[in-house]
SEDREN-920662 format. One record per residue (C-alpha): x, y, z; chain; residue in three letters; residue number from 1. Coordinates in Angstrom, 3 decimals. Layout:
BEGIN
+----------+----------+----------+--------+--------+-----+
:       c1 :       c2 :       c3 : chaine : residu : num :
+----------+----------+----------+--------+--------+-----+
:        X :        Y :        Z :      A :    ala : NUM :
...
+----------+----------+----------+--------+--------+-----+
***
This chain:
BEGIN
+----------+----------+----------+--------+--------+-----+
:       c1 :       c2 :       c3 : chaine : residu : num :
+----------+----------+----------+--------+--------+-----+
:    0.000 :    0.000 :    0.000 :      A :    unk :   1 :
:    1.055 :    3.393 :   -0.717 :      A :    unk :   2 :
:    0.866 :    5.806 :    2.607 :      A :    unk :   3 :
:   -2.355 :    7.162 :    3.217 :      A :    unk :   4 :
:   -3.299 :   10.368 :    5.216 :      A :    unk :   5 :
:   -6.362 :   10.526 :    7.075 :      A :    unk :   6 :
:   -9.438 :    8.180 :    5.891 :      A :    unk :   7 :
:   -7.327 :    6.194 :    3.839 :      A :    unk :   8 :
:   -6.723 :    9.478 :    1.534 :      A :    unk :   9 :
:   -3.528 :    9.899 :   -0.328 :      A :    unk :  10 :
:   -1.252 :   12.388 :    1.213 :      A :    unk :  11 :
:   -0.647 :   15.514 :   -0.578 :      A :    unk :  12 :
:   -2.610 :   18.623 :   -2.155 :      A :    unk :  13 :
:   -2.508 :   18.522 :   -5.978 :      A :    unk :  14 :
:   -4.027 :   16.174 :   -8.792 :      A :    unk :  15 :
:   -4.028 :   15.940 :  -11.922 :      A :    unk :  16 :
:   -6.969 :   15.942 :  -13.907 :      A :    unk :  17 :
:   -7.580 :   15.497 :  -17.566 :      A :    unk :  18 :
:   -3.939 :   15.931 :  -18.083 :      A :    unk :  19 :
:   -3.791 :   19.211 :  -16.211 :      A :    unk :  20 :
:   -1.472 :   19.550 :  -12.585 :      A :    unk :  21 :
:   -3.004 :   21.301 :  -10.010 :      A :    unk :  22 :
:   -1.105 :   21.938 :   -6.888 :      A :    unk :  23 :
:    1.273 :   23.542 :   -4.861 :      A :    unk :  24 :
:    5.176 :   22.919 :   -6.175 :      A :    unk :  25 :
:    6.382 :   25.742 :   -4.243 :      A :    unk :  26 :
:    4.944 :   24.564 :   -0.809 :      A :    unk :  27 :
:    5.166 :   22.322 :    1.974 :      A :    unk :  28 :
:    3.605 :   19.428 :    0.011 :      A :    unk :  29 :
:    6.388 :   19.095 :   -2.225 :      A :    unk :  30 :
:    9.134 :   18.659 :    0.731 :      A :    unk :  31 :
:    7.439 :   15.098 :    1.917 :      A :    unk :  32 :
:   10.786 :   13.928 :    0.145 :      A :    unk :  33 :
:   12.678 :   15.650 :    3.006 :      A :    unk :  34 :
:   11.071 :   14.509 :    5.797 :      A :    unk :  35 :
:   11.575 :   11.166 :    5.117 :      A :    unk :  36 :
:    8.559 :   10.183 :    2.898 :      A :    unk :  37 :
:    8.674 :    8.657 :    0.110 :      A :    unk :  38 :
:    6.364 :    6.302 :   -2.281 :      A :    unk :  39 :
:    6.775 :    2.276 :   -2.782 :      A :    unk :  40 :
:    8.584 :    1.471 :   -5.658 :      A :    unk :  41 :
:    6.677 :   -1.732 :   -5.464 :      A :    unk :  42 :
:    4.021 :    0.278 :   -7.215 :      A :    unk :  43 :
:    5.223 :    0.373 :  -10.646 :      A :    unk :  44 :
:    3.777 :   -0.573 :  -13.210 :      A :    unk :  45 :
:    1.537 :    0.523 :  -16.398 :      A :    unk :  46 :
:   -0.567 :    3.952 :  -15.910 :      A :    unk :  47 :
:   -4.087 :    4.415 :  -16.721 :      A :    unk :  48 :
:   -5.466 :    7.548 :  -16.629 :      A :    unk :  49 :
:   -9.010 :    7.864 :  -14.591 :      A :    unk :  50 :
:  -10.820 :    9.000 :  -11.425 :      A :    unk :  51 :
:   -9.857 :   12.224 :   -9.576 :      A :    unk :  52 :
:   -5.981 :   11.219 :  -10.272 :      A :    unk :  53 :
:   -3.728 :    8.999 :  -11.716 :      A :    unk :  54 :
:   -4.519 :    5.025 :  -11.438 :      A :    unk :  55 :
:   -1.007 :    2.829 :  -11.292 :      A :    unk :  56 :
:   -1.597 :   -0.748 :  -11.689 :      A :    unk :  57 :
:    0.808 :   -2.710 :  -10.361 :      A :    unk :  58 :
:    2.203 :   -5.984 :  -11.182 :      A :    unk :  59 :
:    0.740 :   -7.736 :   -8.505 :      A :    unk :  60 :
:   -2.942 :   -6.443 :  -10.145 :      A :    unk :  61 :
:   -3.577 :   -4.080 :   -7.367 :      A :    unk :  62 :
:   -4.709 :   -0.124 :   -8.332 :      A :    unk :  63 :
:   -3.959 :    2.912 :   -6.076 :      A :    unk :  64 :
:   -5.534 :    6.200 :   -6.442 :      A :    unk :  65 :
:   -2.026 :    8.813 :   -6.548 :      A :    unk :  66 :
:   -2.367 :   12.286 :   -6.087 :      A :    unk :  67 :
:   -0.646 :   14.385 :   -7.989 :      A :    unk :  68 :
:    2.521 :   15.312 :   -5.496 :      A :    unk :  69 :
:    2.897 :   11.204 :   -5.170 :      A :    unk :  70 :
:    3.114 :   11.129 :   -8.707 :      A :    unk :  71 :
:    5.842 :   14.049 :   -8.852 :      A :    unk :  72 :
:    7.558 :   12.162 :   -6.028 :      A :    unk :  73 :
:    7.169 :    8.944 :   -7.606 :      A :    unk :  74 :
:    8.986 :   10.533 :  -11.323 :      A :    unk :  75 :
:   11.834 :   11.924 :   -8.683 :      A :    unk :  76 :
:   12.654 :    8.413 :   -7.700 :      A :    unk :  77 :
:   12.392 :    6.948 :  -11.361 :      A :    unk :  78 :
:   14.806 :    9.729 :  -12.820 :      A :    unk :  79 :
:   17.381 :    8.780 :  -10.458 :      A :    unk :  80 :
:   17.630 :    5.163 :  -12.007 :      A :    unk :  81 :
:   19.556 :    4.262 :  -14.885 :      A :    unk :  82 :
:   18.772 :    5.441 :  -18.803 :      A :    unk :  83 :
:   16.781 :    2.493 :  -20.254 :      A :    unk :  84 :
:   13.530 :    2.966 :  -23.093 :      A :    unk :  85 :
:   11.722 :    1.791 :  -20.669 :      A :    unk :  86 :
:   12.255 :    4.622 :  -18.115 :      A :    unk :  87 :
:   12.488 :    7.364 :  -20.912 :      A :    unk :  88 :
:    9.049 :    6.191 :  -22.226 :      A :    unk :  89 :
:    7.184 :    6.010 :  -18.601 :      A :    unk :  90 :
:    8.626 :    9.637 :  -17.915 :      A :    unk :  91 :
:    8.070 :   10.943 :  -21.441 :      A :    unk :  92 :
:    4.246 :    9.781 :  -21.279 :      A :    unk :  93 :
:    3.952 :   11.144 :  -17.913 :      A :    unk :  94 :
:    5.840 :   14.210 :  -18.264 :      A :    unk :  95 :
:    3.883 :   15.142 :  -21.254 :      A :    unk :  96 :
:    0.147 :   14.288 :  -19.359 :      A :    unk :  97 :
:    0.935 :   16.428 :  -16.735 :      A :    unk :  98 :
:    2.182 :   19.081 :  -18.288 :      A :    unk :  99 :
:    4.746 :   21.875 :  -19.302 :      A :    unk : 100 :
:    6.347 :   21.919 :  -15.924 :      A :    unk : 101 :
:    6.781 :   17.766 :  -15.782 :      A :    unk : 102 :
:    8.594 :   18.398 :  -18.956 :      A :    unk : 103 :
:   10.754 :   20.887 :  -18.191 :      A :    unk : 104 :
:   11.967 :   19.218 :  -15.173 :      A :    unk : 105 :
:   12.539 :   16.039 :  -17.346 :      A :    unk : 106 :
:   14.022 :   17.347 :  -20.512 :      A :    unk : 107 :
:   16.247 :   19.957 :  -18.798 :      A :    unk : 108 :
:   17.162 :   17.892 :  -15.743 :      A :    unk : 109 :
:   18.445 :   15.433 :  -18.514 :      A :    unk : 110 :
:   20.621 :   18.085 :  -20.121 :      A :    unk : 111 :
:   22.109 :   18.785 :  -17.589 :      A :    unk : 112 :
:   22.269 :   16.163 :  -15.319 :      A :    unk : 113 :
:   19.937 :   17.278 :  -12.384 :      A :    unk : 114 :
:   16.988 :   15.782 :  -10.878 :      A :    unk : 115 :
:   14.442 :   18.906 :  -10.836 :      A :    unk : 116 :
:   11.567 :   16.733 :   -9.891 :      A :    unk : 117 :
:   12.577 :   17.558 :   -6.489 :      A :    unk : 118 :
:   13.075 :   21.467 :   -7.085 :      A :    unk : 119 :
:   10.395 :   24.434 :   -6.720 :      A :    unk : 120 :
:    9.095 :   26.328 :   -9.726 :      A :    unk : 121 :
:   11.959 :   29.234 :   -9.115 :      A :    unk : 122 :
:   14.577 :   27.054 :   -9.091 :      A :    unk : 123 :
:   13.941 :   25.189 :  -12.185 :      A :    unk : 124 :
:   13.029 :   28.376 :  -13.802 :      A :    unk : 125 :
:   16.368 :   29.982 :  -13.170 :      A :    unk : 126 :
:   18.336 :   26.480 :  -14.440 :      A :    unk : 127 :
:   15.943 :   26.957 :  -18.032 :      A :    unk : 128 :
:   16.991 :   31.046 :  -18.435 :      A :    unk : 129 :
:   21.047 :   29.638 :  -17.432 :      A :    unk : 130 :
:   20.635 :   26.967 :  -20.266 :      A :    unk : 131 :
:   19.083 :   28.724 :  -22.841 :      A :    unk : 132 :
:   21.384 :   31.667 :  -22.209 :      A :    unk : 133 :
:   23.937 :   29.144 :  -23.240 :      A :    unk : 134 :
:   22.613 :   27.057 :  -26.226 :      A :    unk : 135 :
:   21.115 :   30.590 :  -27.370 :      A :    unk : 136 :
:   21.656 :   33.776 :  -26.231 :      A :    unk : 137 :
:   20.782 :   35.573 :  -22.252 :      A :    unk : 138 :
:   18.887 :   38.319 :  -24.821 :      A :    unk : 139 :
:   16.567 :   35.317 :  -25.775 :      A :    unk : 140 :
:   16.008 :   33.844 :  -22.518 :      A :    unk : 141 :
:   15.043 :   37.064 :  -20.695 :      A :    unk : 142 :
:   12.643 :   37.330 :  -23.855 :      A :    unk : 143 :
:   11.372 :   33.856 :  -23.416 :      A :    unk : 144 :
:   10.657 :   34.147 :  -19.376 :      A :    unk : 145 :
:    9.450 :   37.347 :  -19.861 :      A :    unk : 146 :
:    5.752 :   35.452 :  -19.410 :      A :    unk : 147 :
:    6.394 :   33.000 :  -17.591 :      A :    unk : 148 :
:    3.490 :   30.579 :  -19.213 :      A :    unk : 149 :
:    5.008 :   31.052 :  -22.299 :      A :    unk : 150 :
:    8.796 :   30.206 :  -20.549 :      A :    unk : 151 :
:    7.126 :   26.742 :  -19.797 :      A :    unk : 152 :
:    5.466 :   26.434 :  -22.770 :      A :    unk : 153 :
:    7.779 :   26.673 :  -24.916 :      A :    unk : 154 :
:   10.796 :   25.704 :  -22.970 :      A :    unk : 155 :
:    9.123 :   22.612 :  -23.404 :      A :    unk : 156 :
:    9.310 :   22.251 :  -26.640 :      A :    unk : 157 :
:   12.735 :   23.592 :  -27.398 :      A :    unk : 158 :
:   13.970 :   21.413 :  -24.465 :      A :    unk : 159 :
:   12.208 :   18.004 :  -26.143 :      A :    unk : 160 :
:   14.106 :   19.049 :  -29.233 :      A :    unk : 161 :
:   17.605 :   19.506 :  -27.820 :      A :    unk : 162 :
:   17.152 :   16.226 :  -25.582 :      A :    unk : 163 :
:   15.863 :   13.994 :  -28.628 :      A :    unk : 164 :
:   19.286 :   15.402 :  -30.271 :      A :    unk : 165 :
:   21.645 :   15.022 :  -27.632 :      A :    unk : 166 :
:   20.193 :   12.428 :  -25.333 :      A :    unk : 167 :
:   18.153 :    9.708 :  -27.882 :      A :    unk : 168 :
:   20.703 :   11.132 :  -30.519 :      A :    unk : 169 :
:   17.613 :   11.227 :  -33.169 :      A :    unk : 170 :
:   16.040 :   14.289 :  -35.350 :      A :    unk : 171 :
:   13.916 :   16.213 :  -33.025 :      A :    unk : 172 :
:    9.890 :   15.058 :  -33.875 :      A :    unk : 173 :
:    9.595 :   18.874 :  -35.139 :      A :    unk : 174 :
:   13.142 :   19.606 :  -36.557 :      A :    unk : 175 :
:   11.970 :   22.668 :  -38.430 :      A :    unk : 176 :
:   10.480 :   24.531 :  -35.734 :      A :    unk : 177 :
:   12.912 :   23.413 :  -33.028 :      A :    unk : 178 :
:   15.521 :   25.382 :  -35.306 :      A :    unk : 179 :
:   13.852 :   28.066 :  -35.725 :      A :    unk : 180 :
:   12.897 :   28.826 :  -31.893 :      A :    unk : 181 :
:   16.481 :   28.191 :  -30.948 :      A :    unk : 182 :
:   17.544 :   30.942 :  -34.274 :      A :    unk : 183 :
:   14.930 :   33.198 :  -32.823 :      A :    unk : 184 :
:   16.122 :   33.099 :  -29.085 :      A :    unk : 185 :
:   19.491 :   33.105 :  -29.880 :      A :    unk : 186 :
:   19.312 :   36.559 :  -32.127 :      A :    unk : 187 :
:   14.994 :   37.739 :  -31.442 :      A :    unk : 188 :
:   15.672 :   41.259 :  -33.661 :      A :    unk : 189 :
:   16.151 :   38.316 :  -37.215 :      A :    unk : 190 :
:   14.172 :   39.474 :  -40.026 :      A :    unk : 191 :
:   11.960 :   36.670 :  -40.834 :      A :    unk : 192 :
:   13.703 :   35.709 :  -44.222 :      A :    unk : 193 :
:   17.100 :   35.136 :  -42.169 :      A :    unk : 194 :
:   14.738 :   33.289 :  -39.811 :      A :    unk : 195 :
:   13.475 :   30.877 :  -42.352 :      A :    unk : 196 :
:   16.847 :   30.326 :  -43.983 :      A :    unk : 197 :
:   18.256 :   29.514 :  -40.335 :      A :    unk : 198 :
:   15.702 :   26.667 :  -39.877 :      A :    unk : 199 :
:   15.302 :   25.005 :  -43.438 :      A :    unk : 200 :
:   11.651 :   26.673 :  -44.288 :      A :    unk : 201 :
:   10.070 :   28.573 :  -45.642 :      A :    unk : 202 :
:    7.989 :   32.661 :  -44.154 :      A :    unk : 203 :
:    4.868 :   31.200 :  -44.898 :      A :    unk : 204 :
:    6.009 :   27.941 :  -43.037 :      A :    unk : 205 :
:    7.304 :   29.845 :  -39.837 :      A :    unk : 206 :
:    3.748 :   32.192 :  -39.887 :      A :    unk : 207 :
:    2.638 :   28.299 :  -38.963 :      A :    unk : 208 :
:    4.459 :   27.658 :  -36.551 :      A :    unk : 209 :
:    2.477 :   28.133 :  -32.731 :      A :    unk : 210 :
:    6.107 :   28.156 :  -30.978 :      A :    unk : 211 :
:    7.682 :   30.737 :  -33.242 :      A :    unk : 212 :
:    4.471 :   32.994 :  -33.198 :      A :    unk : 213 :
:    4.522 :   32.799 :  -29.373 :      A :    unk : 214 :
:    7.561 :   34.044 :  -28.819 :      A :    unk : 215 :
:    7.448 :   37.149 :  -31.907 :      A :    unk : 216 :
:    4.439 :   38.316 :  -30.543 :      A :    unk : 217 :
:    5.698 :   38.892 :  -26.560 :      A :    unk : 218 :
:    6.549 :   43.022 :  -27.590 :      A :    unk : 219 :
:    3.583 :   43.145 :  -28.914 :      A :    unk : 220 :
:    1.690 :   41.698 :  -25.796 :      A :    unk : 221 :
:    3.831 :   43.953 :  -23.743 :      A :    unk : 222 :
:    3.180 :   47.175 :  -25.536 :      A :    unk : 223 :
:   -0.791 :   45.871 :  -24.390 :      A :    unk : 224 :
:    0.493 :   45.807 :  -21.003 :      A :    unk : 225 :
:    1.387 :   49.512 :  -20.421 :      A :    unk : 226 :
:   -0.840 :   51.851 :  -19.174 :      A :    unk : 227 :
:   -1.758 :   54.320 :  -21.469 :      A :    unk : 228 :
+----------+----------+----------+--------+--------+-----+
***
């Protein structure tokens, strides 16, 4: 059995519903870890997705109800074991259910060899402006966090991209636009014919493009912001 709080409830504040996290990274929930808490690894096994939170069936046939800071705890523990498809499929899957966030922590934490499953929002956010700084430019990453939904969001993606390259050591799922977010952060003043000949494509390709758009429109969505 997994530990259970009061009437048999799962510890912990946040679930995850419909593929969405909701809860509190940032407080005491997520530092069960360092009080000594920790789920059973016994409970591994295939995930099904139901209910109020995430169903894990386990080999021995037996479902738990998680709630969402289990599961975060529970992708801490599996990060820490070795590289294996097995592992990178189970985190990719759940990573990408959860949300931007998961993925960060699992893309970037690959890159650079740090398990942020067990880090607050702030510090995982400062670790994605260092990195980008470095595989772009610090003009681009101040750009990129400068909303912080669209930091996740597309730190995300980039991240994926960069991690199927230098971790699976395969062509990133969406090559095209991976390039030309990582062109765009690494010089954001590029004309958007330069911009198209850095990535392989084509202006009426990158006008496409949800990542690139994101990103090209943040002056625009600050100019909204002023007061008049």
């Amino acid at each position: 059995m997994l530990p259970q709080g009061e009437g048999g409830r799962p510890r912990g504040t946040g679930t995850v519903q419909a593929g969405v996290w909701s809860g509190n990274l940032n407080g005491p929930e997520f530092q069960l870890r360092s009080a000594g808490w920790r789920p059973k690894r016994a409970a591994v096994g295939r995930c099904a997705r139901g209910g109020a939170g995430v169903t894990w069936l386990p080999s021995g046939g037996r479902s738990a109800k998680w709630s969402g800071v289990e599961h975060i705890l529970f992708l801490a523990d599996l990060f820490d074991q070795p590289h294996s498809q097995e592992r990178h499929e189970r985190l990719d899957f759940d990573c990408a259910m959860i949300g931007d966030r998961m993925m960060v922590r699992y893309y970037l934490g690959s890159l650079i060899g740090r398990n942020l499953f067990r880090e607050p929002d702030a510090e995982v956010l400062r670790h994605l402006v260092a990195y980008v700084s470095t595989v772009a430019s610090a003009q681009g990453a101040s750009l990129l966090m400068e909303e912080e939904w669209v930091g996740w969001l597309v730190g995300a993606f980039l991240l994926r991209g960069l991690f199927e390259t230098r971790v699976l050591d395969k062509a990133p799922r969406d090559r095209k636009q991976v390039a030309a977010v990582r062109a765009l952060l690494t010089d954001p003043s590029i004309s958007l014919p330069a911009l198209a000949t850095a990535a392989g494509t084509t202006e009426k390709q990158l006008a496409r493009m949800t990542h690139v758009s994101l990103i090209r429109a943040v002056p625009t969505r600050r100019g909204k912001r002023r007061p008049a």
